[in-house]
C-alpha positions as CSV (number, residue, x, y, z in Angstrom):
1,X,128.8,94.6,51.0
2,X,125.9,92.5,52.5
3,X,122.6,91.8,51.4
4,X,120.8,94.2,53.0
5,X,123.1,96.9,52.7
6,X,123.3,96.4,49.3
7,X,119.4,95.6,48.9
8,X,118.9,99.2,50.6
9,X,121.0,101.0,48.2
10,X,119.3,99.2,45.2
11,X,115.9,100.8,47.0
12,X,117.4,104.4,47.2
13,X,118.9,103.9,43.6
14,X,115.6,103.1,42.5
15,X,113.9,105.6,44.6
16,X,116.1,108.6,43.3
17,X,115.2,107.2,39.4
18,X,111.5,107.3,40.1
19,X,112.3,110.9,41.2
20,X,114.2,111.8,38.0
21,X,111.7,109.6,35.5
22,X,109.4,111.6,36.9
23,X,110.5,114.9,36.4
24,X,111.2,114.2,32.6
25,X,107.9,113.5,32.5
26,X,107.3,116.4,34.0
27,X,109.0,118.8,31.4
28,X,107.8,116.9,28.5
29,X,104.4,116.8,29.4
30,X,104.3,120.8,30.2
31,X,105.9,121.6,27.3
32,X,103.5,119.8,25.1
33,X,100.8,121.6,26.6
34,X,102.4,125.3,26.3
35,X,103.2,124.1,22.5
36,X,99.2,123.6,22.5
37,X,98.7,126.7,23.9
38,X,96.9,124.9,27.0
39,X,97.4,127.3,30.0
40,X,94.8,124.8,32.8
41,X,98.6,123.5,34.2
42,X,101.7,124.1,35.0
43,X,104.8,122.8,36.3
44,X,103.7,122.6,39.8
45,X,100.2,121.0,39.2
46,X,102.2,118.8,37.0
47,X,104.5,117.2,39.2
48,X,101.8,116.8,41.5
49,X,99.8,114.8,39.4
50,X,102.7,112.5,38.4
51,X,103.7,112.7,42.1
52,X,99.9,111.1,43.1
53,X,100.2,108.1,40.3
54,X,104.0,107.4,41.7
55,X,102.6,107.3,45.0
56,X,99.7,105.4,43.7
57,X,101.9,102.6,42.4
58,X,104.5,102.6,45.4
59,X,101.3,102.0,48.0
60,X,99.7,99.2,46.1
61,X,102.3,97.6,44.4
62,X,105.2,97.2,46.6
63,X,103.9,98.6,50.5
64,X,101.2,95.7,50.3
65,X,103.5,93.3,49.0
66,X,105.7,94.3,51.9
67,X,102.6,94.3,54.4
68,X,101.7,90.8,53.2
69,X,105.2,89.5,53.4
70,X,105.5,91.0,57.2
71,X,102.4,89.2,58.0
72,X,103.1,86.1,56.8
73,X,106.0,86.0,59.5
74,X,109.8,86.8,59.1
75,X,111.2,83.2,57.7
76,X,114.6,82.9,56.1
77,X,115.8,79.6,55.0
78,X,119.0,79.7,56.8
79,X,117.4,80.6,60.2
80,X,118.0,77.5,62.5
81,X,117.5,76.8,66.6
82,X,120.9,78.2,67.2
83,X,120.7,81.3,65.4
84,X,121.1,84.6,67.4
85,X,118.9,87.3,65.7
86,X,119.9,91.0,66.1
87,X,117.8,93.5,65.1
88,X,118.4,97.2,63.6
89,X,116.4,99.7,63.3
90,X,116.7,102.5,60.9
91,X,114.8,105.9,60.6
92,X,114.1,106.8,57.2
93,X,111.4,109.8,56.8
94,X,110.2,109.9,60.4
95,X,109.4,106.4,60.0
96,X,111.4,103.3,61.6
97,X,112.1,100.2,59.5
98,X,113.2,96.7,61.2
99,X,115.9,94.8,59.1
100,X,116.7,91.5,61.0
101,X,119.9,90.1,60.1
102,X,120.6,86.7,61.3
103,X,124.2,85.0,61.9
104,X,124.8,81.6,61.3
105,X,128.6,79.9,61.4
106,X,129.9,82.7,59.8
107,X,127.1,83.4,57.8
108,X,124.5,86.3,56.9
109,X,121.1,87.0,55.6
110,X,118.4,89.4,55.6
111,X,115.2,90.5,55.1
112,X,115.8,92.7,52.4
113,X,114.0,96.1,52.6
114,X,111.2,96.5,49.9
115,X,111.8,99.7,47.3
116,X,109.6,102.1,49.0
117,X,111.7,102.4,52.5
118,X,114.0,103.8,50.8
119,X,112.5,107.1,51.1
120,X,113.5,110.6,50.8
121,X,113.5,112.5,54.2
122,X,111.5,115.7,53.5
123,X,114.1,117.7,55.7
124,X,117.0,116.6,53.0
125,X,114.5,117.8,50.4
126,X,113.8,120.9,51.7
127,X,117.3,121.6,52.3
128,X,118.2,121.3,48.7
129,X,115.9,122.9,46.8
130,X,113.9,125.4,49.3
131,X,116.5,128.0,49.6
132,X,117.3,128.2,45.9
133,X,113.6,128.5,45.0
134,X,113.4,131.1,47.8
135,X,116.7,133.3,46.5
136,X,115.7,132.9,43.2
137,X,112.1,134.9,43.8
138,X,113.6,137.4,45.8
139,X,116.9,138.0,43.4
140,X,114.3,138.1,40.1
141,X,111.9,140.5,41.7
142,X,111.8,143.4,39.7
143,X,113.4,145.9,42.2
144,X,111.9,149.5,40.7
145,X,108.7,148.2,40.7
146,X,109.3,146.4,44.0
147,X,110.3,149.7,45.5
148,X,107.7,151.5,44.0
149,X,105.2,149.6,45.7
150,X,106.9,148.4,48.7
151,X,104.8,149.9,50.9
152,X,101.5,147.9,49.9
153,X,103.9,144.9,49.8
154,X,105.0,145.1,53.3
155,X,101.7,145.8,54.6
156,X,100.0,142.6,52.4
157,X,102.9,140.7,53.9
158,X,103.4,141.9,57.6
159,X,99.8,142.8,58.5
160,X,97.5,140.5,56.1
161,X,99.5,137.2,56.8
162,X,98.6,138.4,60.6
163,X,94.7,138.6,59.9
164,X,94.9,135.2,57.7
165,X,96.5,133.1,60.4
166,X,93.9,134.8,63.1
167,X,91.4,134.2,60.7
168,X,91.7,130.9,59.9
169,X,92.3,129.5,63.4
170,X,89.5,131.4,64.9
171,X,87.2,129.9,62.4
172,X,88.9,126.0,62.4
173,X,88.6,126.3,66.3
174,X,85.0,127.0,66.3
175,X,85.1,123.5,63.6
176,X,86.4,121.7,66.0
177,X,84.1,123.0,68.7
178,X,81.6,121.7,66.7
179,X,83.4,118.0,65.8
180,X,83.5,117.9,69.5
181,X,79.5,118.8,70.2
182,X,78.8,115.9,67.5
183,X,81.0,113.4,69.0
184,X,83.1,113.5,65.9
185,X,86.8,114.0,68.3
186,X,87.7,114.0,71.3
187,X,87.6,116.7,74.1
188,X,91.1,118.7,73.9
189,X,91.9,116.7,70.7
190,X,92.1,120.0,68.8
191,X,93.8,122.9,71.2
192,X,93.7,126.6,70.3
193,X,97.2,126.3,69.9
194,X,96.9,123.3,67.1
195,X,94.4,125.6,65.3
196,X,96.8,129.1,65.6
197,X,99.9,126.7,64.2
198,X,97.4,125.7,61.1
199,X,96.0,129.1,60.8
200,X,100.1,130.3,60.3
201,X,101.0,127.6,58.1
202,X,97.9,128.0,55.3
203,X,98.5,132.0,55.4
204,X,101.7,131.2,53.3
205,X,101.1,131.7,50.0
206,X,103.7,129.7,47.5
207,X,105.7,132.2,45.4
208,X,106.5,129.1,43.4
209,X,102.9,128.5,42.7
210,X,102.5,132.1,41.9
211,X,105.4,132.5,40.1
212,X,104.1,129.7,38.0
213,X,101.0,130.7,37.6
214,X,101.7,134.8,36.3
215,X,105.0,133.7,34.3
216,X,102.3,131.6,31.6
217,X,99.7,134.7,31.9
218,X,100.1,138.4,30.7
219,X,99.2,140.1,33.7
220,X,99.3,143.6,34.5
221,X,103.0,144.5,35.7
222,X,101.5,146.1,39.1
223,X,99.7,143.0,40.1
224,X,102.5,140.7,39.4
225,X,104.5,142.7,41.5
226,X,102.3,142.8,44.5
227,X,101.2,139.0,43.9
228,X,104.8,138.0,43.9
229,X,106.2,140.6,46.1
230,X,103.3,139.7,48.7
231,X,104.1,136.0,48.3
232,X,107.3,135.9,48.8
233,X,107.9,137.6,51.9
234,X,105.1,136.5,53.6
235,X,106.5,133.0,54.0
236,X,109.1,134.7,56.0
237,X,106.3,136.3,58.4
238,X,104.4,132.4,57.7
239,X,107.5,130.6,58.8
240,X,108.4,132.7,62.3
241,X,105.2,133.0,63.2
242,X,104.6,129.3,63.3
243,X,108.0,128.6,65.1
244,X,106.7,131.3,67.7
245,X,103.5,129.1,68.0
246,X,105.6,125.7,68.6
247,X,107.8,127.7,71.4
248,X,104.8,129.0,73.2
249,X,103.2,125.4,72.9
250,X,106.2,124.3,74.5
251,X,106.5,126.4,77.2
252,X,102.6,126.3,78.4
253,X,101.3,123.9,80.5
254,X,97.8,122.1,80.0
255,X,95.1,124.6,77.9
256,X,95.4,128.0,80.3
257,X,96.9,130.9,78.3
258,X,99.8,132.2,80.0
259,X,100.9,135.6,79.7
260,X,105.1,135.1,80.5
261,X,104.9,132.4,77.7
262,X,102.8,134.5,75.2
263,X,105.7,137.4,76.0
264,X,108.5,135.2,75.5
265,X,106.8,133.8,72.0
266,X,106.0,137.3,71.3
267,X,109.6,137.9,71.9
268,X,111.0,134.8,69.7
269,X,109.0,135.8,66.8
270,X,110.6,139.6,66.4
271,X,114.3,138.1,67.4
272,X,114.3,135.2,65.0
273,X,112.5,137.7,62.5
274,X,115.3,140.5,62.9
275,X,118.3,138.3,63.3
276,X,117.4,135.9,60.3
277,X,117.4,139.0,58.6
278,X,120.7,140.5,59.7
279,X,122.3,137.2,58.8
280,X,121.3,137.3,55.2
281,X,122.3,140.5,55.1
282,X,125.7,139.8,56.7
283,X,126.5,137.6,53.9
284,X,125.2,139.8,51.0
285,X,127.9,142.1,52.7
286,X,130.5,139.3,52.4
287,X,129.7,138.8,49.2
288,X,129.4,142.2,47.9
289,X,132.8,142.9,49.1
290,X,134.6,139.8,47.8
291,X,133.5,140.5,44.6
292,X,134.3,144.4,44.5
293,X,137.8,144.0,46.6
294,X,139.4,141.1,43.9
295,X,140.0,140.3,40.4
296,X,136.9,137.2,40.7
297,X,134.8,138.8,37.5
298,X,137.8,137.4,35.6
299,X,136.7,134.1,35.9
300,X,132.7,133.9,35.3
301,X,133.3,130.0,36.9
302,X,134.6,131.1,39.9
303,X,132.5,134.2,40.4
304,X,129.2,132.1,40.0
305,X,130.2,129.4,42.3
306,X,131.5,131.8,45.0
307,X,128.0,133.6,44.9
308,X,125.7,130.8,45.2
309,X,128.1,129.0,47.8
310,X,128.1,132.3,49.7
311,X,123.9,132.6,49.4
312,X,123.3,129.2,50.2
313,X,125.6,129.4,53.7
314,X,123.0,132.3,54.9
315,X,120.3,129.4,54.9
316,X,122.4,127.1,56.6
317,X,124.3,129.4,58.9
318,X,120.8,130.7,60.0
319,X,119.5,127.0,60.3
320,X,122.8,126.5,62.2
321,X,122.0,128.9,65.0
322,X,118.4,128.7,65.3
323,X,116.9,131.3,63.0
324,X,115.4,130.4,60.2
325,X,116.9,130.1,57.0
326,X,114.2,130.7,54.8
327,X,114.0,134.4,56.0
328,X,117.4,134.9,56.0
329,X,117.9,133.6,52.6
330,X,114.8,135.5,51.2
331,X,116.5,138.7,52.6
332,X,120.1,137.8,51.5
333,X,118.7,137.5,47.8
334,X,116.8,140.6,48.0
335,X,120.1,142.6,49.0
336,X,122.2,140.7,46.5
337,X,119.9,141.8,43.3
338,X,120.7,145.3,44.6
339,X,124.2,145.6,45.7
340,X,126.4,142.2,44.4
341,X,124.7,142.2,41.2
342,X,126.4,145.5,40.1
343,X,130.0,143.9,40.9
344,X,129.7,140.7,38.8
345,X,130.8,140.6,35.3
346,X,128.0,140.5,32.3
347,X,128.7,136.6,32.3
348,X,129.1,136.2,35.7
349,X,125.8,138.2,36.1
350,X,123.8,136.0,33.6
351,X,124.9,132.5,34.7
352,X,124.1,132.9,38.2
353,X,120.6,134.0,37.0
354,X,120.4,130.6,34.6
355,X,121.8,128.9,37.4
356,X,119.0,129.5,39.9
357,X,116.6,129.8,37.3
358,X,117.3,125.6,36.7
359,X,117.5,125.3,40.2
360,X,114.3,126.8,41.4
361,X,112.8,124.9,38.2
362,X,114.5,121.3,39.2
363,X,113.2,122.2,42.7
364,X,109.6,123.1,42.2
365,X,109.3,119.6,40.2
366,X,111.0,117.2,42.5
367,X,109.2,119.1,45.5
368,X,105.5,119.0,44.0
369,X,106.1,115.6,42.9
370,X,107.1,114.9,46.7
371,X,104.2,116.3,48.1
372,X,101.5,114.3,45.4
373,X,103.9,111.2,45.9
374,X,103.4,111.4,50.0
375,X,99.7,111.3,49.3
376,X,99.6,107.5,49.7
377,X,102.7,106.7,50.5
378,X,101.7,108.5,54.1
379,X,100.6,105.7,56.4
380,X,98.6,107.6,59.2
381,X,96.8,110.5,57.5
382,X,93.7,111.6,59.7
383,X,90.6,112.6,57.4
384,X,88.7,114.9,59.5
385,X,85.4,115.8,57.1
386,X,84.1,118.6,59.6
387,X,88.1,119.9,60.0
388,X,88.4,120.0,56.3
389,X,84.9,121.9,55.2
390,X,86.9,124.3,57.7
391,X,89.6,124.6,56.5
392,X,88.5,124.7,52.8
393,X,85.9,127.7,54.2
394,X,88.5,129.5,56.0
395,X,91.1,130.1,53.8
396,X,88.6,131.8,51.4
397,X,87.1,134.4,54.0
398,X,90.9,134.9,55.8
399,X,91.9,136.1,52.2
400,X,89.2,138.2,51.6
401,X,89.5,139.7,55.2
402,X,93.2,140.3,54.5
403,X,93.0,141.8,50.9
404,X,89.8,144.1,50.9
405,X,90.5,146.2,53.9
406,X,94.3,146.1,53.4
407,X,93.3,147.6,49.9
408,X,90.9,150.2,50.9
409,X,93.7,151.6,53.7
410,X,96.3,151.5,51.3
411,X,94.0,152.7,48.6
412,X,93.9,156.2,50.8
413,X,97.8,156.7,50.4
414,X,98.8,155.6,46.4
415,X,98.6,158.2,43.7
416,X,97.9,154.8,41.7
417,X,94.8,152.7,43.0
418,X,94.8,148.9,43.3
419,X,91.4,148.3,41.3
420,X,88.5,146.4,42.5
421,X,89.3,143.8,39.6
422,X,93.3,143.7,41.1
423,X,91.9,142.8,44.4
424,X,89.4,140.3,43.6
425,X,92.1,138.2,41.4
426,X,94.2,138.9,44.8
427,X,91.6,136.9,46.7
428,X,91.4,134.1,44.0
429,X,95.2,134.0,43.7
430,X,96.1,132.8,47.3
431,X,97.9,129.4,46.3
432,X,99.7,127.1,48.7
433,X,102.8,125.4,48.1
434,X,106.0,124.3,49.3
435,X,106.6,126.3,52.3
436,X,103.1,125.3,54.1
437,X,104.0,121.7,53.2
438,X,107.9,122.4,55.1
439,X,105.9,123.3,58.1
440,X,102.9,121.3,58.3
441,X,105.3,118.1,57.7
442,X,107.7,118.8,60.7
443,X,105.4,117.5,63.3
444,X,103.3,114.4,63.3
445,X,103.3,113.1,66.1
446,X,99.5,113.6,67.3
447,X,96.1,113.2,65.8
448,X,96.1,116.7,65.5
449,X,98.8,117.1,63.4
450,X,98.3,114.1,61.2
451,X,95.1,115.9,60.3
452,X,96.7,119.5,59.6
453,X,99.6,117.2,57.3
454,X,96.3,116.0,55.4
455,X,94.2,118.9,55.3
456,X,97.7,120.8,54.3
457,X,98.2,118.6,51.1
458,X,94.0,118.5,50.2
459,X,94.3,122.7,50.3
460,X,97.7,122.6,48.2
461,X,96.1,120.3,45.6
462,X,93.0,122.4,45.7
463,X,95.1,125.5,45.1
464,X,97.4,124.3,42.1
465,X,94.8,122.1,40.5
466,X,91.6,124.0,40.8
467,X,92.8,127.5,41.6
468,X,95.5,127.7,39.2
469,X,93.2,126.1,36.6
470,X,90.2,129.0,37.1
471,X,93.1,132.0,37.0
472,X,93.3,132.1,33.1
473,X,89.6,132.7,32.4
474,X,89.4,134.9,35.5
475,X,91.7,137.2,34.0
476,X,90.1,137.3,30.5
477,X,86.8,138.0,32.8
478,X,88.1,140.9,34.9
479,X,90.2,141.9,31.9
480,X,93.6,142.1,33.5
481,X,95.8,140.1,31.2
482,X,96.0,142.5,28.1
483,X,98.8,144.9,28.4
484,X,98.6,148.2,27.5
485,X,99.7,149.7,24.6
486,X,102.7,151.6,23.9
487,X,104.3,148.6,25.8
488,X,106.1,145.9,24.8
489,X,106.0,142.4,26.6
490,X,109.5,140.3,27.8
491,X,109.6,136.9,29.7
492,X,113.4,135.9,31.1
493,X,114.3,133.7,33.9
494,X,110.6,132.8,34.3
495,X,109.2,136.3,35.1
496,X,107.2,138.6,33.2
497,X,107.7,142.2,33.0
498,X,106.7,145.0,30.9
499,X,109.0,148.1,29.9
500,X,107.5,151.4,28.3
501,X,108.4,152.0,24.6
């Protein structure tokens, strides 16, 4: 193996320990704090904050080093007149990196790569833990209860996610009118289009934030099932709407809206929607019917792997052809809880649960850590103060825009109101997470989107950190977390739920 090979796979090696060292610390650190009682973090906000100091060190300690060392020229003490220098380059998280190796009589040797190339591409990530933090929250949802208020979920989900993402790019694009009147960006530096894609990706909230948050706090069982319920399949709405966005800023040309384009966006959006959806369900299908048809509940091993196998191909059949596999593998573990569940065997049954429990877990660590760790380790963030105030300002009034009204039309049709106390803990609850990092990450290739990337990680931070911090005293203030008597309280597979006695 040559130097630089073998100097790349000592970065990655290193990298991947950083990950794991930080994770531990992770767990150890939130578990002393729930042995304390101490309810201001979780795991999320957690492996944020580790994630920030790793980055932290990585940008000071070896990406100057590396700066320094590029500056001071590329020397090597066996480079001679004669020496024929070949360059490769190699793209590593949307970045390239320049090894030149140098031949002489025979002989090799490199620039070695300093640790921090060696890092994770945010695609790979997402790929690995995304889907089975997304099945998880779907297969744990509490499906009486879910049914019982699916109506208000759908209608939070479908119909508020379309007011937040108006909402906030109408008010961002009037921002960036007014960056352009002070001279603070250029003319057409922000499009309408760049503010609709930003307004879609912040109107996902993070189920794994949520989940997070109402699994450490005794909340009423209705509003955990709309909080979760509504976070969870809104990323689904979040995630098609802002692929339709990218198509119809594809297909137009120069700033005129044009109605064929809008049509065929229009058109992308309910196609990928319904066929991401079929695909999930195509699989649940398989599933179900392998597991009924044959003797699998006999072995528990077996069973469990064939059923998350099985569940993880609808995200990466669905990624395969286009669609997206987030929807499809939110759908898929909906229709699993309800139909495959009831074929698996009692062990079967509860080591898929523990299985996906650890993975969603694993998942929401290393990908909070990732987002705090890109932080600095990010080489061309754009801090735009007039875009941010914005952005920060926006997300409040979208949410209250969404949740009030919603509630007051869907007030008119329950037997079983959602209180004005339910709501406002609605509007406080909005967190951002993984899934508006996925999509504000994809694309950086203008100024624009360098500064939705930024403002994107600023409004997750604030979220977790801030947000998350405020919810505990909020509830003892709009008295919500007390449950009722005559009920007793259970916590399994990191949800909370209440059953009458």
């Amino acid at each position: 193996m040559s130097n630089a090979a073998r100097g790349r796979q000592d970065s990655a090696a290193l990298f991947v320990l950083s990950a794991v060292c930080l994770a531990l610390i992770t767990i150890i650190s939130v578990w002393k704090l729930k042995k304390f009682k101490y309810r201001l973090i979780n795991e999320a906000g957690g492996a944020m904050f580790y994630g920030v100091f790793l980055g932290l060190a990585i940008r000071y300690l070896w990406m100057d080093r590396e700066e320094h060392s590029e500056n001071m020229g590329s020397i090597c003490s066996c480079h001679g007149l004669n020496d024929t220098p070949h360059v490769i380059m190699v793209s590593i998280s949307s970045h390239e990196h320049c090894y030149r190796l140098i031949e002489k009589k025979g002989q090799r040797c490199s620039h070695l790569p300093s640790p921090h190339t060696a890092m994770l591409d945010p695609q790979i990530l997402f790929d690995l833990f995304l889907p089975p933090i997304i099945f998880f929250g779907a297969y744990t949802l509490n499906q009486r209860r879910f049914v019982e208020n699916l109506g208000s979920i759908v209608t939070y989900a479908f119909l508020g996610t379309m007011i937040s993402s108006l909402c906030i790019g109408a008010l961002v694009y009037g921002f960036t009118r007014l960056m352009v009147l002070l001279r603070r960006a250029a003319d057409g530096e922000f499009s309408l289009t760049d503010c609709l894609l930003f307004g879609a990706i912040m109107s996902a909230t993070d189920p794994v934030s949520v989940l997070g948050l109402l699994s450490d706090l005794r909340v009423d069982s209705d509003l955990h099932t709309l909080l979760f319920g509504e976070s969870v399949l809104n990323d689904a709405v979040a995630i098609v709407l802002t692929h339709a966005i990218t198509s119809y800023d594809q297909m137009e040309t120069g700033n005129v809206f044009q109605t064929p384009a809008f049509f065929r966006s229009v058109g992308f959006f309910v196609g990928v929607l319904i066929g991401s959806f079929l695909l999930g369900f195509i699989f649940t299908v398989i599933t179900a019917l392998f597991t009924k048809l044959t003797r699998l509940h006999e072995s528990p091993l077996l069973e469990t792997s064939i059923f998350f196998l099985l569940s993880w191909s609808s995200f990466l059949s669905a990624e395969a052809c286009g669609l997206s596999g987030i929807v499809a593998v939110l759908f898929c573990g909906l229709s699993q809880a309800k139909y495959t569940n009831l074929n698996l065997s009692h062990e079967g049954s509860t080591r898929t649960k523990q299985l996906f429990e650890v993975l969603n877990f694993l998942g929401e660590i290393f990908i909070f850590g990732y987002m705090g760790y890109i932080w600095f380790t990010f080489r061309h963030h754009a801090f735009r103060a007039l875009f941010i105030s914005g952005a920060f300002l926006s997300i409040f009034i979208s949410r209250a825009c969404n949740i009030y009204p919603l509630s007051f039309l869907i007030n008119l049709g329950r037997t079983k109101k959602i209180s004005r106390n339910f709501q406002h803990f609605m509007v406080f609850a909005g967190l951002r997470g993984a899934v508006s990092f996925s999509l504000a990450v994809r694309d950086t290739s203008t100024e624009a989107r360098r500064t939705i990337l930024t403002t994107t990680l600023l409004l997750i931070g604030f979220t977790v950190w801030v947000l998350g911090a405020a919810a505990d005293p909020l509830l003892g203030h709009l008295n919500l977390r007390l449950i009722p008597r005559g009920r007793t309280h259970h916590k399994a597979y990191g949800t909370d739920w209440t059953t009458d006695i």
